[in-house]
N, C-alpha and C positions, 0 to 999 in steps of 0.2 A: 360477373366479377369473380376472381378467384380467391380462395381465404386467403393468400399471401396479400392481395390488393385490400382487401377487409380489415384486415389485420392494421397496415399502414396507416389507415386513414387516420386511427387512433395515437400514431407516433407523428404527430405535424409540428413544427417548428418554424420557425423564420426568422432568415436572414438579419444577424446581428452584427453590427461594426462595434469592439474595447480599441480602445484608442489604438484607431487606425486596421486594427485586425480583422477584414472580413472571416467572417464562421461561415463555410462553405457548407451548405446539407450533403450529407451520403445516407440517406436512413437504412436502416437496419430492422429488419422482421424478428429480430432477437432481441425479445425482454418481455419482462414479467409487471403486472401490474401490481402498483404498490400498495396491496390490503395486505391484513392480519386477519385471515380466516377465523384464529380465533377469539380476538376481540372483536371484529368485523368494524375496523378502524384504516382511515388510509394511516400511512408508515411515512415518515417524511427522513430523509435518510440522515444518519447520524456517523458518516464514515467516507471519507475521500482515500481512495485509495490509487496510485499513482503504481503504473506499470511502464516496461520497453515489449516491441513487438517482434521482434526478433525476425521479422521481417518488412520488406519495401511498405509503402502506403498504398502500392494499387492491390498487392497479396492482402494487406490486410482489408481493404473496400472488399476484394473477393470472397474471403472468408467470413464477413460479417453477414454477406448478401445471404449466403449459405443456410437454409430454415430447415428446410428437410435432409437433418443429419443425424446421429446420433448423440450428440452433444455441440449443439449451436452457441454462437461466443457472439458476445457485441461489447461495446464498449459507449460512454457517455459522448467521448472528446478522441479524438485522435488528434497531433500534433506534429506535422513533418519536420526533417530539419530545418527546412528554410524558414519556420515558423509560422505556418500555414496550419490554421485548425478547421478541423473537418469535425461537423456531430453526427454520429448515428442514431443516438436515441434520445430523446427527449427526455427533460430532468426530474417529470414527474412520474415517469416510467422507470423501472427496475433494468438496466442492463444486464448481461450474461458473461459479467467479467471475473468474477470472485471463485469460481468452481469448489473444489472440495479445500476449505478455509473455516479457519476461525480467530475469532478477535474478542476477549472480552465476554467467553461463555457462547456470543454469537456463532453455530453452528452451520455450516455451508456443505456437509455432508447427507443431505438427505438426497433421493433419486433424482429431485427436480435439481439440486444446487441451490436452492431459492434461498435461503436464512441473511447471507451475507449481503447477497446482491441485493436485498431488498431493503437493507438497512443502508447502502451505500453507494456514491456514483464511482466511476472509473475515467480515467485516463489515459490512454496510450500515448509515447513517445515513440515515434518510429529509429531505431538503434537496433541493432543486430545482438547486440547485447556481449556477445563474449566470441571468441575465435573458435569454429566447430570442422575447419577442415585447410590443408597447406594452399588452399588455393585462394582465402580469403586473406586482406591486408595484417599488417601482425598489430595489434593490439597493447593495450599496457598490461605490463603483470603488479598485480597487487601481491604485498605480503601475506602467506598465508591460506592464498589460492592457489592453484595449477591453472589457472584460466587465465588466456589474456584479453582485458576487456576493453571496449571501445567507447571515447569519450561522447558524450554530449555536444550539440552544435548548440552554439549561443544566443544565435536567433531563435531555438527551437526551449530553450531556459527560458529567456527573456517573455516569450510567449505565453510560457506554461506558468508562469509568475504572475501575468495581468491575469489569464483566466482562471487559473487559482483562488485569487484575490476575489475575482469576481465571485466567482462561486461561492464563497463563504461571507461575504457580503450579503448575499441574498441568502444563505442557511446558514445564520446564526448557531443553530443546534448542533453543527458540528463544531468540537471542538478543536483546539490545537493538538490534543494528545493522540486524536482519530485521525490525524492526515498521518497517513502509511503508504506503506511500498509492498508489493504482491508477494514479496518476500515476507515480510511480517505475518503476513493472516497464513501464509502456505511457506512455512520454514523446510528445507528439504525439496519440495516440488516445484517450488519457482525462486527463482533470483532474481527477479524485476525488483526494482528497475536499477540494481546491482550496484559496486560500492563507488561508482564515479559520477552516480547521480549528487548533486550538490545541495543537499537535505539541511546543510547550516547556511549555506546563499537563500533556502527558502523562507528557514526558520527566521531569518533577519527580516526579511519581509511579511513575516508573521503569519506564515504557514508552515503549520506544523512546531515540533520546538526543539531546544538543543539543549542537552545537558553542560550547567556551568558550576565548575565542581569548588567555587567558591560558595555557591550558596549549600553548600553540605552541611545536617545537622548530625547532632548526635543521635545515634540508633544504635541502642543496646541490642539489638536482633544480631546484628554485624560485626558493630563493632569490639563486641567479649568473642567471636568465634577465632580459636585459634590453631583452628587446622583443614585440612583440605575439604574435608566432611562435611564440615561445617559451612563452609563459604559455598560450595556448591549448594548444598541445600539453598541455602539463603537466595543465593542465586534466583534459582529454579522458580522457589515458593514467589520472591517479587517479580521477577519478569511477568509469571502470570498475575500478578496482583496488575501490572502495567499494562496487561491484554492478551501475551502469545502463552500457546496452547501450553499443554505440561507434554512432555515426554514418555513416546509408548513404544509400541513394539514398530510402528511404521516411521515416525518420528524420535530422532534421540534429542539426547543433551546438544551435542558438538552442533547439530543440524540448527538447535534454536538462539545459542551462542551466536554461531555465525551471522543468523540473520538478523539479531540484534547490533552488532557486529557491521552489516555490510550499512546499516541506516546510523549506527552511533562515532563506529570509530572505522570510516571504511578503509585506514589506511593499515591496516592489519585486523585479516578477519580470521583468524587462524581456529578459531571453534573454539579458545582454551576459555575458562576462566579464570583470569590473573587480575591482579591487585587495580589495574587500570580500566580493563570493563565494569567488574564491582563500582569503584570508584563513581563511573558513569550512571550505572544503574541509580544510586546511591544518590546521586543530586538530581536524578530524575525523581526518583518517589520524594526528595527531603523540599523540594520545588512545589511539587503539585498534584501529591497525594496525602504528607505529615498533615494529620489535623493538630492542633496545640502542640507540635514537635511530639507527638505519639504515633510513630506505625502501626495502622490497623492490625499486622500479625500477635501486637503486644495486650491487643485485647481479647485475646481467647484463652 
């Protein structure tokens, strides 16, 4: 038997019918077992994170098969358009979807890639994601970008809604504010699953959540800044209070805006920060981070 076949035995699943959806197997020799070396505890994942594949679903079966590479990719779920779900790896196993990310302190930059993926499962949507050459159909253009991006099939929504559901059914421990898009953990390096994914069709369904800027409190951190200085900062310091990375020499500002941006307000992502992102950000922490109407920044 060969260690590809050895390997597998460990990744075994079976055939699931969500209302009405058979879950086709494709397994995947790509993922990592879910311990913590250093507390020598299993890791139960605490992070869904939702991508596009920017390619067909037989390219991506091929690339998942793919073990001896230099950086092997798998994913939890693939989802076609027609609404067809395919698993590669089983959900007590670590997929190889997160690569060099972070969410939350959660680091995905070490040799193996392992921090992210082990904290969280993955999702593909099969979508092209954006317009890369004159010979592919023309796409929609979003404000803000230069890219013209290509919509979601609604069988392929509807879908990824039941098994969503499902999934957070069964792991409790993730919560609303951890269901992300590969664009959040990898602001700059990825745009999955980009701004015409329907992130408040999901949040109604109680995946993931949406910013509702009537439940805004008052936040002295904010709301006394009165100039550009200042708001950016503010910016910066809550975004990461909310999970995405801070700003360095490979990552900027405009890169982590934006990706907040393609998940909050995808219909102008333009990288700025103006009075309506703030805004957003704003009834996200005053929602479901304000302890007694106090911003943790106010306590240091």
């Amino acid at each position: 038997m060969t260690l590809i076949k050895k390997i597998m035995n460990i990744n075994i699943f079976f055939s699931v019918t969500l209302l009405g959806i058979s879950i086709k197997q494709n397994p995947s020799p790509n993922f990592l077992l879910r311990y913590d070396e250093d507390s020598h505890q299993q890791i139960s994942p605490t992070l869904l994170v939702l991508h596009y594949t920017a390619e067909s679903l037989e390219r991506v079966k091929e690339i998942f098969s793919m073990a001896d590479v230099p950086a092997p990719v798998s994913a939890h779920y693939t989802i076609d358009s027609n609404g067809s779900i395919h698993q590669h790896v089983s959900e007590n196993l670590a997929a190889r979807h997160a690569g060099v990310a972070s969410w939350q302190n959660l680091e995905g930059s070490d040799p193996l890639q392992k921090k992210l993926n082990l904290h969280s499962l993955g999702i593909e949507h099969v979508n092209l994601g954006f317009k890369v050459d004159a010979s592919q159909p023309e796409g929609i253009v979003v404000k803000g970008s230069d890219k013209e991006w290509y919509p979601f099939d609604q069988r392929q929504i509807e879908a990824s809604i039941i098994l969503c559901k499902d999934i957070l059914a069964r792991n409790k421990q993730i919560k609303p504010h951890n269901i992300l898009g590969h664009s959040d953990i990898a602001p700059r390096r990825k745009h999955d699953p980009g701004p015409l994914f329907p992130w408040k069709k999901f949040a109604e369904h109680g995946i993931g959540v949406w910013p509702d800027v009537s439940k805004i409190q008052p936040m002295p951190c904010i709301d006394n800044c009165l100039d550009e200085a200042c708001k950016n900062s503010w910016f910066i310091k809550h975004a990461h209070m909310w999970g995405y990375r801070t700003p360095d020499l490979q990552v900027s500002t405009e890169d982590i805006v934006r990706a907040f941006q393609m998940h909050f307000r995808p219909e102008n992502i333009d990288g700025k920060i103006d009075d309506e992102t703030i805004a957003l950000l704003k009834a996200l922490i005053s929602e479901h981070i304000l302890k007694g109407g106090i911003c943790p920044c106010q306590k240091h």
